[in-house]
N, C-alpha and C positions, 0 to 999 in steps of 0.2 A: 225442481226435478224430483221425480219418485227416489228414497233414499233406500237405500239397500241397506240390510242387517242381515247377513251369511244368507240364508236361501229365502230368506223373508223380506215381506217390504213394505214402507209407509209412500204414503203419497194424499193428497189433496185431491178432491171429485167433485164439479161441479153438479150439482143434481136437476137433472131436465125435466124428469116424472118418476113419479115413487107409487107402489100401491103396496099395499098390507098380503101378505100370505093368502087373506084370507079372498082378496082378487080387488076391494075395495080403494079408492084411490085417494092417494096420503098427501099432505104437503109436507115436506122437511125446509131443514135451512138450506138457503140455494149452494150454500159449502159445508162440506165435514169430512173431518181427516180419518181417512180407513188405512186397516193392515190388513196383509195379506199373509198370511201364518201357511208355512206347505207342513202338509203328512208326509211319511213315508208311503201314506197308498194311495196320495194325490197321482194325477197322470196328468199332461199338457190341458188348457195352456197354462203355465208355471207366472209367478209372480214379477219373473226377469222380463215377460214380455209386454211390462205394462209401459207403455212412454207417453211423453205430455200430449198431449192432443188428442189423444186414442180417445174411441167412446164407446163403452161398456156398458153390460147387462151384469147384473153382480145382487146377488142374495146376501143381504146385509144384516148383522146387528145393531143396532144405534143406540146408544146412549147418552143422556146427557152431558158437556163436560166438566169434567169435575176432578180436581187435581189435589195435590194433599197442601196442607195448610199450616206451616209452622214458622216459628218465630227468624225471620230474617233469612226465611228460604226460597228457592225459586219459586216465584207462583203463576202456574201452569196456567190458569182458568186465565190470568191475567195476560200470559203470551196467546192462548186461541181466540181471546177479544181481538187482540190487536190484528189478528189475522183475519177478522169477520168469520172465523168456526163456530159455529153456534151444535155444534152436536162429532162425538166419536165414534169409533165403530170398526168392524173388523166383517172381510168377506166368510162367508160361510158355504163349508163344504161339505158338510153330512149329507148322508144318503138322500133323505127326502128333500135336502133343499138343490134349485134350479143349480145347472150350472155357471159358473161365467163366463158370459161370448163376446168376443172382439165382435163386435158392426160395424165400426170401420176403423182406419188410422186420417188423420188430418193433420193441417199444420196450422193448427188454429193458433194454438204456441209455437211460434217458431222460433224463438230464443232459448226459451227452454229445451223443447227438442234436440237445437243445435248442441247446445251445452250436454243434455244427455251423451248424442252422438257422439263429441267427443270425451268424453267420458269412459264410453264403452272403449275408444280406441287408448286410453290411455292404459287404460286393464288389460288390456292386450296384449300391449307393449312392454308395459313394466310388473304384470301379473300380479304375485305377492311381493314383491318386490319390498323392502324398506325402504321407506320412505315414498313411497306411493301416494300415500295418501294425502303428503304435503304438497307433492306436487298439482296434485287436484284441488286443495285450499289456494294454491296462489295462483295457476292459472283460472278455474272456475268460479272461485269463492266457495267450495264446497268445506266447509269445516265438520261437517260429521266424517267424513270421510279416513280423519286422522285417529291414529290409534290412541287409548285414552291412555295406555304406556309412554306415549309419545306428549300426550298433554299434560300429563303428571311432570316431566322433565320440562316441560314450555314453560309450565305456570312459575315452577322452581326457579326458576333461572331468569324471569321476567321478560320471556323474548316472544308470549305468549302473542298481542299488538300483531306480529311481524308473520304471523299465519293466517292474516286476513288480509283482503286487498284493499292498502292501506292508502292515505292519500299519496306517499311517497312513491311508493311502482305509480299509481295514475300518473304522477305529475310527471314521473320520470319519463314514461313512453311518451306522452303528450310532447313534453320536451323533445325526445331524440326525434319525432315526426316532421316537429315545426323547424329542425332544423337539417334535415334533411329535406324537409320539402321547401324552406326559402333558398338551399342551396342547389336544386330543378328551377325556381323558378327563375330566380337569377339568370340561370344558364338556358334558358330559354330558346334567345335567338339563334342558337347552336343546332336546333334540328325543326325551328318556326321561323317563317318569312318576319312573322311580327315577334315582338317580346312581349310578352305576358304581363308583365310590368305595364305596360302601358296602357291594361285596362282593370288591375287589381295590383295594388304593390306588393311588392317580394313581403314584407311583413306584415302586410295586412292578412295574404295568404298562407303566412305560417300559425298566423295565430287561429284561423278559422281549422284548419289542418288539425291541428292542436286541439280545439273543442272538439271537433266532430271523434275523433279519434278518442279524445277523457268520456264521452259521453256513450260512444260506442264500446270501448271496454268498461264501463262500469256496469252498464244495460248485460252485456255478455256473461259478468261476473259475476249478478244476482240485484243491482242497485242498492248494496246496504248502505246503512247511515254513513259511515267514513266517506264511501264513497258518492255518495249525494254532497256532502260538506262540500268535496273537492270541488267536483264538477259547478255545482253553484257560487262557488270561489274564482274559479278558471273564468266562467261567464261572464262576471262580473267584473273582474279585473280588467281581463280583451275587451269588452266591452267599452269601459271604460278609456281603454289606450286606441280603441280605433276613432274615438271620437276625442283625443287628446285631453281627457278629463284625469281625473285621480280621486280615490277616496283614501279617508284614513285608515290603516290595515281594520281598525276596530269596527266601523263601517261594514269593512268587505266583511267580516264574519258575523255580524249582526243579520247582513243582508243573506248569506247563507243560512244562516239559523231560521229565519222567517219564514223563508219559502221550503225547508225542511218540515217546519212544523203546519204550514199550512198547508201542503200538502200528503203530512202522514202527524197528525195532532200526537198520536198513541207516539211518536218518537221521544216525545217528554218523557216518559215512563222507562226509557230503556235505557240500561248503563252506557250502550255505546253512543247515545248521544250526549252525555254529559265526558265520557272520556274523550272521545275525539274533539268536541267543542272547545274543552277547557286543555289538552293539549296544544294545541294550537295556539290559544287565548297564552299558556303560561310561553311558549317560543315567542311570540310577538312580545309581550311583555319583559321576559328575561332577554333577548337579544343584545338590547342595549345597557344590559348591565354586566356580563361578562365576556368583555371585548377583547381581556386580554388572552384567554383562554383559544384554544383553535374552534374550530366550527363542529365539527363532530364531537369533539369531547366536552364543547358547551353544551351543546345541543341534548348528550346521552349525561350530560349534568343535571338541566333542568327537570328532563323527563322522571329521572329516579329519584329525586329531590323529592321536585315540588307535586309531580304527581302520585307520592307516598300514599297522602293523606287520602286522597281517594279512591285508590284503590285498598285503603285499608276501610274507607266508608263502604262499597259494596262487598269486596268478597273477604275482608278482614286478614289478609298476611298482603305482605310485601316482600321482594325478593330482595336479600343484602347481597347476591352476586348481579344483581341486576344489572348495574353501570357497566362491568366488565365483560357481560353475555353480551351486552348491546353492543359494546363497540369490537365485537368480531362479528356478532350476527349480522347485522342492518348492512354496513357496507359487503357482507359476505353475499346475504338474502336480495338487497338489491342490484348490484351489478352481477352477479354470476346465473344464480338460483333461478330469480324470475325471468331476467330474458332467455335461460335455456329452456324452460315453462314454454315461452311463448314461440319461441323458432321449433319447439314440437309442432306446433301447428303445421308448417312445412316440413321438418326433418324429423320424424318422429324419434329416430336416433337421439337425440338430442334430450327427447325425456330419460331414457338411460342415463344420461349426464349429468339430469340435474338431480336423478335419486340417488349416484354418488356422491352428488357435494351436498344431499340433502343428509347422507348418511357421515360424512364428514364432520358437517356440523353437526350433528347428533352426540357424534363420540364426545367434541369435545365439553357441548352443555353437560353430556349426560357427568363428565368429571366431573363438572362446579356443582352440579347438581347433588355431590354423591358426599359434601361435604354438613356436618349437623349443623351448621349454621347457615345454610344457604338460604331456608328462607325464614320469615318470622311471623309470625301470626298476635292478633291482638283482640280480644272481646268487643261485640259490638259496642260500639257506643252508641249516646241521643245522638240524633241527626242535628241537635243547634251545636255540638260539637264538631262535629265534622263541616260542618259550615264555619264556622271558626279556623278553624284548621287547613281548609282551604283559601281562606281569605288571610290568612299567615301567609301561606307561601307566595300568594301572590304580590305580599307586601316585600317580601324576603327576595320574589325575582326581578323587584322593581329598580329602577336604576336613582335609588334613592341613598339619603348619608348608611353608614356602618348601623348605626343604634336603633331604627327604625328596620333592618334586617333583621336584627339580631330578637328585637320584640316580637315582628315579626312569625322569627325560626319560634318560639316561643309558645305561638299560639297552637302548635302542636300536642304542646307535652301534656294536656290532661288526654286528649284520643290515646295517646300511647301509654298512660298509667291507669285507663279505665275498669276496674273492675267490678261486674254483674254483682249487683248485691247477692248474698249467701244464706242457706237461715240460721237460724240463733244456737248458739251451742247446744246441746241434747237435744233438737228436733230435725227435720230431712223435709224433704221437698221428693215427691216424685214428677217425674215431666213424660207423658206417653208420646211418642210423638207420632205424628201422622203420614204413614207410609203404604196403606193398601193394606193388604192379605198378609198379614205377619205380626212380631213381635218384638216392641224394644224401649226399653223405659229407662229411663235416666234415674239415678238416687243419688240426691246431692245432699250431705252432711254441709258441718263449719268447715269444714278442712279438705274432705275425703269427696272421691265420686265415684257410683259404682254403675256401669251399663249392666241390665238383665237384658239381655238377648238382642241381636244385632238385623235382623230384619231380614226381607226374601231377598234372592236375587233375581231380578227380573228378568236378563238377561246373560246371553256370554257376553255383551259388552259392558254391563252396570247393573249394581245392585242396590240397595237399601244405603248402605256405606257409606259407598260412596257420592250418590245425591241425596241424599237427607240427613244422614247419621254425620259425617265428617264436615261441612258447614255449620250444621244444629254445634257442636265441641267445637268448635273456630268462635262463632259467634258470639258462647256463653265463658271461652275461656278455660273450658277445661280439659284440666291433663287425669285419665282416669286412673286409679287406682287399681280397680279389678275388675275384671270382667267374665258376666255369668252365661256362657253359651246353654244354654236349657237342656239341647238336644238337637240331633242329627240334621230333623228336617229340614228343608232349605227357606221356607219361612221363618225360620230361628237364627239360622247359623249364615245363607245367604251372604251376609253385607260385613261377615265380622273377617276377612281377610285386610279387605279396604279400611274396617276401625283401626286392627291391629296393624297395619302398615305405619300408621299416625300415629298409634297409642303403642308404640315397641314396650313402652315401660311396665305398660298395667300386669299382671296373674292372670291368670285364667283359669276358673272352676267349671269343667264342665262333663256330661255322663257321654261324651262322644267315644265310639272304637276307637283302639288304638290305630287301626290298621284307616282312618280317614283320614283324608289326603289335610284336613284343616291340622290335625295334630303332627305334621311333617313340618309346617309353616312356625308354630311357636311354641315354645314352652308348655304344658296345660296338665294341670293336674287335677283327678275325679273329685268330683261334687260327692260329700256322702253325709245320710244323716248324720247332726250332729257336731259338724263341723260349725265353730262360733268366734265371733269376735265384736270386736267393741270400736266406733269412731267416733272422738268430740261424743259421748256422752248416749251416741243411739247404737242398740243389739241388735245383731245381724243373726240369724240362727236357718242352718238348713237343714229341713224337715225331712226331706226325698231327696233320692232315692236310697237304700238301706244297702251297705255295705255287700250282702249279701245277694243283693238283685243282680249286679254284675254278671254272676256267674249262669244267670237265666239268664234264658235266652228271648229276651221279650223286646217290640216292637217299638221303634223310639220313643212314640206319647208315652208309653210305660216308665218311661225311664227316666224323666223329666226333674230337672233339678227344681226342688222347692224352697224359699226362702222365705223369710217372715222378717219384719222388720220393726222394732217398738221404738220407741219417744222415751227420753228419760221421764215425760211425764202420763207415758202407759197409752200411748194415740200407738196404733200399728198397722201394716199394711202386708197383705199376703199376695207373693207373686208363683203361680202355680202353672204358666206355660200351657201344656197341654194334657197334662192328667185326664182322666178319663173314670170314670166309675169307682173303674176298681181299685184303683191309687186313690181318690177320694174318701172308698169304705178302709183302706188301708191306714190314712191318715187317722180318720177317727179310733179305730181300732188303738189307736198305738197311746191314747189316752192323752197326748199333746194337746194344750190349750189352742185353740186354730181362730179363738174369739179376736177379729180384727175390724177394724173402721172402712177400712180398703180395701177392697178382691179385685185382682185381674182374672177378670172372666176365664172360668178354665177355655180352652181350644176354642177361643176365638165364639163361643156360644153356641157350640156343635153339640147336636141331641144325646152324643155318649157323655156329657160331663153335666156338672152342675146338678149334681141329684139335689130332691130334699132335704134329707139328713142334714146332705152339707152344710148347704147353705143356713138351714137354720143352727149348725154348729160354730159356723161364722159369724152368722149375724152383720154384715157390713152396714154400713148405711150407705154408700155409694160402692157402684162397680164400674168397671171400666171395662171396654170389648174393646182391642184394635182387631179392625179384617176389613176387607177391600169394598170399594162401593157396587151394588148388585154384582157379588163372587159370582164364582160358579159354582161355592160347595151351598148356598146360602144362609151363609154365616150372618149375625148370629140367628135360631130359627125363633120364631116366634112364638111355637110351645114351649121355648126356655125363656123368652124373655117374659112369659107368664107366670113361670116360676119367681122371680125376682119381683115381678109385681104384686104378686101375692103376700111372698114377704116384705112388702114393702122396701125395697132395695133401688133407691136412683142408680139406674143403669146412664152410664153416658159413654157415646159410642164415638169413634173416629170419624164416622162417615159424616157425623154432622157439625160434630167438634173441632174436628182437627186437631192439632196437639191439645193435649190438657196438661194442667200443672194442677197439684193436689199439694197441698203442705199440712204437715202434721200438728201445727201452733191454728189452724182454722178447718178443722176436719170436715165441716158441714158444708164447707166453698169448696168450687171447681170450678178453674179458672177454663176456658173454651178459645182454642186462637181464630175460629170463626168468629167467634162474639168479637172480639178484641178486634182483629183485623179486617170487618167483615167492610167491604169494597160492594158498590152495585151489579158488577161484571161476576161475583160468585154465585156459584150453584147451592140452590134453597132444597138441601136433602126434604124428601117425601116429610112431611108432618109426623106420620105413622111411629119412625125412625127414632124420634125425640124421646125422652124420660117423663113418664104421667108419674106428676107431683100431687100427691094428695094435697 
């Protein structure tokens, strides 16, 4: 379905015929996923009226795709592979360009459609309502839908699982069908000359009742991985019983696994086929070893247990209220929640019902949620640990002596003591990470970690923060010290609500108004030259801005916090945000030694910064540019990145990079998480783009 983000929208376009501006006729990829962004002095037809099947004339941008690239983060390029995406893109509505014309509606998708349709009726129904959005996740499978307030409280509390359409609702409607309908068919001769039995039995037609029915809501709800597991479990098992066979449960889920992957191979690759698979696998397995325990609270035993360890292998925390959300959610989420979901279909009434008991359960997660230990988070580890660690628990849920658990429980503890090697006392690590058009570098001492600048917000629903920045500190383990917001812009400042929700603990130095809504949220006190201090052995010293610029009235790049960072053994790194010129002739002016190993490119590599003077007052030997892949300011420009070539300055840029790590013990390396992680489904930035190495 086209997703909706407040008045704007994304959606999938198949492309029938392309031709260039220029009238000449194009091939693209037969798919590529566009937005549709509205003005205020857009007029119809508006982005609301796109639905599946429609087929459109549309003035497009396209660009390659190309997603940011950091250590154990989502990787984008790798989710539009598996879609068959081969290009992105956004419709265009400027004057000179065509407009976009509906030529017709079809129902060439007709599941999609439908699922639109009802969609539109649930918005209707329950408007802004709370809880809306879940009820769109459990009846549609629509999980963008939900508030990411509402996902913050999910993931906290481990009940996150139970907002997808999980085997459990499958199985459970399938159930309530097949036994409603053997108990029609039974009763047959009651309004048939013949009994129906007598040419299909009562149980043979509950069970096909039951497939058609798990096969038809999973199709309805999107066909995700969970729900493919199901359905190819259900298949197989009736299958098996109508022809009075049987397999061993480990069989039925091999045999689901197979025909998942051979029908979608890219399912290897995605976390929800290893959680739903291996959930399953530990239920089957732990079954027979905690018989004494009742069935729900075994069952929300093994889950929280044994599936720790993997869920601390992808998204690195595990909920410690998890056991207890589960055994109020699941029986709450399944018997009430999702059949009031689905009797909306005929009573629409009834989705009012279930945004109450959606809102219900909200209050009470959002308590356990609100508690500082509620969840725990752990550094990544190597993946042969986490393979360890899951082949513990499964030795742990087996129904095997005490001692062989207990080694077992065992095989956990190095994942949960793993700590990210550090660098050496008196030297820092910088890490830039790779987020688009913006600003945000990690500085990690022996002890100490310092964020400079928190990244853009992309949107009103997410920012920098919270998809890059808050994973990237999960992953490497760390808890920050302090944190340097630069300046106002929202390429700076953006994503540091979402750091500081996480990082309550850290300072904050930064030159923002008092009167900005960010200095309502946390403690923060002015960035001013001069300002110094010392961690494990490396000097922090802020250069910009002068006590006295406060009181002038100047433009945020002006005002931009600067800091310099040395090695006990004299390696140092300059981070200057978005200065411009004339804070550039200001630094030199002030007679400060500014001679450093590392520059972050002043403003992203924009034609007001990066003079001469500077740079030869620098002197780096590498710089660093983060800004987005083909911007729209064209960052960095290419008469700067001529300056840097002249001086001789390896420039290494985001675009091609992806995160980089720089450490002050090998100043002449730079580490590239493209190089590192580079995959054949990634985007090969222009050549142009790269750093000329004498």
């Amino acid at each position: 379905m086209p997703q909706q983000m407040q008045a704007n929208i994304r959606f999938r376009f198949a492309v029938q015929s392309a031709r260039l501006a220029s009238g000449e006729s194009v091939e693209l990829p037969p798919l590529v996923m566009l937005g549709w962004y509205v003005n205020t002095s857009d007029t119809a037809p508006y982005p609301a009226d796109v639905e599946a099947g429609d087929i459109w004339t549309f003035s497009i941008k396209l660009k390659a795709p190309h997603g940011h690239i950091n250590p154990h983060g989502f990787d984008y390029e790798l989710w539009l592979w598996e879609q068959d995406m081969h290009a992105t893109g956004y419709v265009r509505r400027g004057v000179h360009d065509a407009p976009p014309i509906l030529i017709t509606r079809s129902w060439t998708h007709p599941i999609e459609r439908l699922r639109q349709r009802v969609r539109q009726r649930i918005y209707a129904q329950l408007g802004d309502q709370q809880g809306a959005g879940v009820v769109l996740a459990l009846l549609l499978g629509d999980q963008a839908s939900i508030d990411r307030a509402d996902w913050d409280v999910f993931r906290a509390t481990g009940v996150a699982h139970l907002m997808a359409i999980s085997g459990l609702h499958i199985t459970a409607l399938a159930w309530l069908v097949a036994r409603c309908m053997g108990w029609i068919w039974r009763r047959s001769d009651l309004w048939s000359k013949v009994s129906w039995c007598m040419g299909l039995p009562a149980q043979k037609a509950a069970m096909l009742s039951a497939l058609v029915t798990a096969v038809g809501y999973s199709a309805f709800t999107g066909w995700a991985i969970p729900a493919q597991r199901t359905v190819w479990m259900l298949c197989a098992v009736l299958t098996l019983r109508m022809y009075g066979l049987r397999w061993p449960a480990y069989q039925v889920l091999l045999f689901a696994a197979t025909v998942v992957l051979v029908a979608d191979p890219w399912a290897f690759m995605q976390a929800g086929f290893w959680l739903s698979f291996m959930a399953v696998s530990i239920l089957f397995v732990g079954s027979q070893s905690f018989q004494f325990l009742p069935a729900l609270i075994r069952e929300q035993f093994l889950m929280s247990v044994c599936m720790a360890p993997i869920g601390l292998l992808f998204f690195h925390q595990v909920s410690l209220v998890g056991f207890f959300a589960n055994l109020v959610a699941v029986p709450w989420v399944t018997c009430v929640v999702t059949p009031l979901c689905m009797l909306g279909l005929l009573v629409p009434m009834a989705w009012n019902l279930a945004a109450w008991a959606v809102w219900g359960q909200g209050f009470c997660l959002s308590w356990m949620a609100s508690f500082s230990w509620a969840q725990w988070s752990a550094p990544a580890a190597p993946w042969w640990l986490g393979v360890l660690s899951m082949a513990g628990m499964f030795i742990f849920a087996m129904p095997v002596a005490w001692w062989w658990r207990l080694s077992g429980a065992l095989c956990i503890w190095p994942v949960l003591h793993w700590h990210v090697p550090r660098p050496l006392y008196g030297e820092f690590e910088l890490m830039g990470a790779d987020m688009g058009q913006g600003h945000a570098v990690l500085v990690r001492t022996a002890h100490h970690s310092l964020l400079y600048d928190t990244g853009p917000r992309y949107s009103p629903e997410t920012d920098a923060g919270q998809r890059v920045l808050v994973p990237l500190l999960m992953a490497f383990g760390e808890r920050l010290d302090r944190v340097i917001i630069s300046h106002q812009d929202s390429d700076h400042s953006g994503g540091a609500n979402s750091v500081l929700k996480m990082q309550a603990q850290a300072e904050v130095l930064t030159s923002i108004p008092s009167d900005h809504l960010l200095r309502a949220m946390h403690p923060m006190q002015l960035c001013v030259a001069g300002q110094q201090w010392q961690w494990d052995g490396v000097h922090f010293l802020v250069l910009h801005p002068q006590k006295t610029d406060y009181a002038k009235k100047r433009k945020p790049n002006a005002m931009s916090c600067v800091l310099r960072i040395e090695s006990a053994s004299g390696t140092s790194a300059l981070l200057v945000a978005d200065i411009e010129a004339a804070q550039e002739k200001q630094l030199l002016q002030s007679g400060i030694d500014l001679k450093s190993d590392w520059l972050l490119v002043p403003h992203h590599g924009s034609a007001t910064s990066s003079t001469t003077s500077f740079l030869k007052a620098v002197s780096p030997s590498m710089a660093w540019v983060q800004a987005g892949y083909r911007n729209r300011f064209g960052h960095p420009r290419p008469d700067v990145m001529a300056r840097y070539e002249t001086q001789g300055i390896r420039v290494f840029q985001s675009v091609w990079c992806g995160a980089s790590i720089w450490r002050s013990d090998q100043p002449q390396q730079m580490r590239c998480a493209r190089d590192e992680y580079r995959r054949y489904w990634h985007h090969l930035p222009p050549i142009d783009s790269a750093p000329k190495v004498k």
